[in-house]
N, CA, C and O of each residue as an XYZ file, in Angstrom:
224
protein
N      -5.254      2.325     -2.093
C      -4.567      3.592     -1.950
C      -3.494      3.700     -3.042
O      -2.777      2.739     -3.322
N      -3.411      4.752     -3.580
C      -2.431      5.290     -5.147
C      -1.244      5.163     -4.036
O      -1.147      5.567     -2.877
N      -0.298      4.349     -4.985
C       1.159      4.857     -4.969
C       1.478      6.080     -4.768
O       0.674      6.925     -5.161
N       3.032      6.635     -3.944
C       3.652      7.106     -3.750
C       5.243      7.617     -4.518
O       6.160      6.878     -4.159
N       5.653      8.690     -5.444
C       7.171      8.275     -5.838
C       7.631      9.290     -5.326
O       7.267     10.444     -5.553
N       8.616      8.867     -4.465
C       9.450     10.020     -3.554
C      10.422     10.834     -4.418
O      10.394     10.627     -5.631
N      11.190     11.645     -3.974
C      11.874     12.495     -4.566
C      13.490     11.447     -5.326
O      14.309     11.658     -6.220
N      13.234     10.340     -4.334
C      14.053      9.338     -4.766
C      14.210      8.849     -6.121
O      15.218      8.279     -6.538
N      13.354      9.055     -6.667
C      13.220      8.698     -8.344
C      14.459      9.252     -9.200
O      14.767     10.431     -9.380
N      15.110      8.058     -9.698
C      16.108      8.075    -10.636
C      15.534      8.292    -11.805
O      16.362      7.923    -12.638
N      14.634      8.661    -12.318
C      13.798      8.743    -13.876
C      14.257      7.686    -14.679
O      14.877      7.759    -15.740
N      13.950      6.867    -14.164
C      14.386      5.300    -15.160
C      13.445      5.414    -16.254
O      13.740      5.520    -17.444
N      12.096      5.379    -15.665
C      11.121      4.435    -16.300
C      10.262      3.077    -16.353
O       9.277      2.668    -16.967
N      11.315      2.512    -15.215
C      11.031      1.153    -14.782
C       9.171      1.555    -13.949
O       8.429      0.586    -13.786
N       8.977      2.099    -13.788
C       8.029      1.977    -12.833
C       6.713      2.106    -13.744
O       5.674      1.563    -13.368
N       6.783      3.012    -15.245
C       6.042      3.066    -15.892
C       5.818      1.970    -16.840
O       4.794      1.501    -17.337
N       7.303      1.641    -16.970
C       7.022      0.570    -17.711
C       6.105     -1.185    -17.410
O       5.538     -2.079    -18.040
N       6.497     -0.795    -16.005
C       5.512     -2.097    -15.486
C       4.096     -1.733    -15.029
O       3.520     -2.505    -14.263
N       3.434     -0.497    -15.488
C       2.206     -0.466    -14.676
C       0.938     -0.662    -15.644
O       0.805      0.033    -16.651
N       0.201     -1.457    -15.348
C      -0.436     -2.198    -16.569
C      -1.412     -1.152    -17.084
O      -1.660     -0.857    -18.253
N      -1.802     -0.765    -16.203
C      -3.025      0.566    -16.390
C      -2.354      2.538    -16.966
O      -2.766      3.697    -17.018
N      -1.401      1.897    -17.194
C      -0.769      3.694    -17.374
C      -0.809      4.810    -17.006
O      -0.833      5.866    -17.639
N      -0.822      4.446    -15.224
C      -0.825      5.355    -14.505
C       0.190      6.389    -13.830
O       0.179      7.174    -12.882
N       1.091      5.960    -14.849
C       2.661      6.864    -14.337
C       3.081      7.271    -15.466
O       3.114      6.563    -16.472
N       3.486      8.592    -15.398
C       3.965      9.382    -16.419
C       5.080     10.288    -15.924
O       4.913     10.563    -14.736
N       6.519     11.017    -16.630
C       7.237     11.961    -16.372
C       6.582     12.966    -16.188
O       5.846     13.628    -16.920
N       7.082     13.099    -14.521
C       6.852     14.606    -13.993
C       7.839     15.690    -14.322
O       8.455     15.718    -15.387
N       7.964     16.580    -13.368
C       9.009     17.543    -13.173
C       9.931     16.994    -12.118
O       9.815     16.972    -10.893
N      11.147     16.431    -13.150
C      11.981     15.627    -11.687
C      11.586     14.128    -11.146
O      12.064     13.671    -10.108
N      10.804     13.535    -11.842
C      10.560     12.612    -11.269
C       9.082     12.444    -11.874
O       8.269     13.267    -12.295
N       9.057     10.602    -11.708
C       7.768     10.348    -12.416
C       6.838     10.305    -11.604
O       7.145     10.126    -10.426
N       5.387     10.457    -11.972
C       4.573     10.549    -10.823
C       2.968      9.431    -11.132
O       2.687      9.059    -12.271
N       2.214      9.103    -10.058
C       1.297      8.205    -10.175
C      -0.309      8.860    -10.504
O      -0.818      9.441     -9.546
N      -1.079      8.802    -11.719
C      -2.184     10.008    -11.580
C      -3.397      8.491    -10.614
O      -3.772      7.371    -10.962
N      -3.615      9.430     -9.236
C      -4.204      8.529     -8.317
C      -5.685      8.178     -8.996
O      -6.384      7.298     -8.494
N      -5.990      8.706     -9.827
C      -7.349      8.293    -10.418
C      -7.470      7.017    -11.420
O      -8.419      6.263    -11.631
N      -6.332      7.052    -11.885
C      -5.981      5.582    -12.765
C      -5.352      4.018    -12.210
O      -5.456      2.871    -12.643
N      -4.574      4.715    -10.883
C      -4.002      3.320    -10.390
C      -4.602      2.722     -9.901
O      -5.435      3.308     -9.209
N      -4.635      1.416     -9.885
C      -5.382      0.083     -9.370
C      -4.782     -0.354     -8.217
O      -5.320     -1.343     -7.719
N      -3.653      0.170     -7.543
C      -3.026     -0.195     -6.215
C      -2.429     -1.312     -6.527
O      -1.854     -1.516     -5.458
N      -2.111     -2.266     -7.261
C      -1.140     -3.566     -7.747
C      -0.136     -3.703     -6.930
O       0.226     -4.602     -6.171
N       0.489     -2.057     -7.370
C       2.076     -2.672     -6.691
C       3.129     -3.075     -7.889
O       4.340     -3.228     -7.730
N       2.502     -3.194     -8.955
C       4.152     -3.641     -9.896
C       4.804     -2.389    -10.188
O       6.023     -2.543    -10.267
N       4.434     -1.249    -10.370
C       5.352     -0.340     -9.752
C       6.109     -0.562     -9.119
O       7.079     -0.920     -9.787
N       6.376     -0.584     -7.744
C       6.618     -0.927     -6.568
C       7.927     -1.527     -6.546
O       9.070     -1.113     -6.351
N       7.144     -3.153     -6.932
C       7.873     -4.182     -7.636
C       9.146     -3.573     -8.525
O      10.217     -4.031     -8.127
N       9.251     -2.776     -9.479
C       9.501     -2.853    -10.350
C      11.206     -1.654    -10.247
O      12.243     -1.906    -10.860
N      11.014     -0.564     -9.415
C      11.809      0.534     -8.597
C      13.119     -0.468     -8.496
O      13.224     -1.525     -7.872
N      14.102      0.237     -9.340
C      15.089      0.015     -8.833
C      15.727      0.423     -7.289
O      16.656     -0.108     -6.681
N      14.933      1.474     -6.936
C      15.494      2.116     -5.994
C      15.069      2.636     -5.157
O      15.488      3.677     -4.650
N      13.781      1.756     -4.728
C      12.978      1.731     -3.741
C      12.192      3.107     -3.510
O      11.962      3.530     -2.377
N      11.773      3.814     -4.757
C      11.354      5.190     -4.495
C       9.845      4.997     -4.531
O       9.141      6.004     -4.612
N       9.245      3.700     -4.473
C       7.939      4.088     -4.910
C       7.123      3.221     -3.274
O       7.389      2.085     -2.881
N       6.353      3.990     -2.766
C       5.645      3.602     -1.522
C       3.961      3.810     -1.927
O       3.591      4.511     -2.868
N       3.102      3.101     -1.075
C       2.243      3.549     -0.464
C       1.767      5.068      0.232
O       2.529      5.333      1.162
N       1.139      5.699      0.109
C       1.061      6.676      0.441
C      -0.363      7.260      1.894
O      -0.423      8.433      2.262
């Protein structure tokens, strides 16, 4: 199941920067996961300073 990034997203970058497959990119307001590319890993996840990124 694709990741989740809540409205919680500080637009770091951290989350893109750890996702091996390049499945996160700047949204509007916040970065978002394209569910067709993610592999479900989790270093996203991992990676959230600020706990914005879930399961969905």
């Amino acid at each position: 199941m694709p990741r989740f990034i809540s409205d919680e997203c500080i637009m770091c970058g951290a989350c893109a920067d750890t996702c091996p497959v390049g499945a996160i990119s700047e949204g509007d307001g916040k970065f978002v996961v394209d569910p067709e590319q993610c592999i479900d890993c989790g270093a996203c996840q991992d990676g959230c300073p600020v706990a914005a990124i879930s399961e969905q």
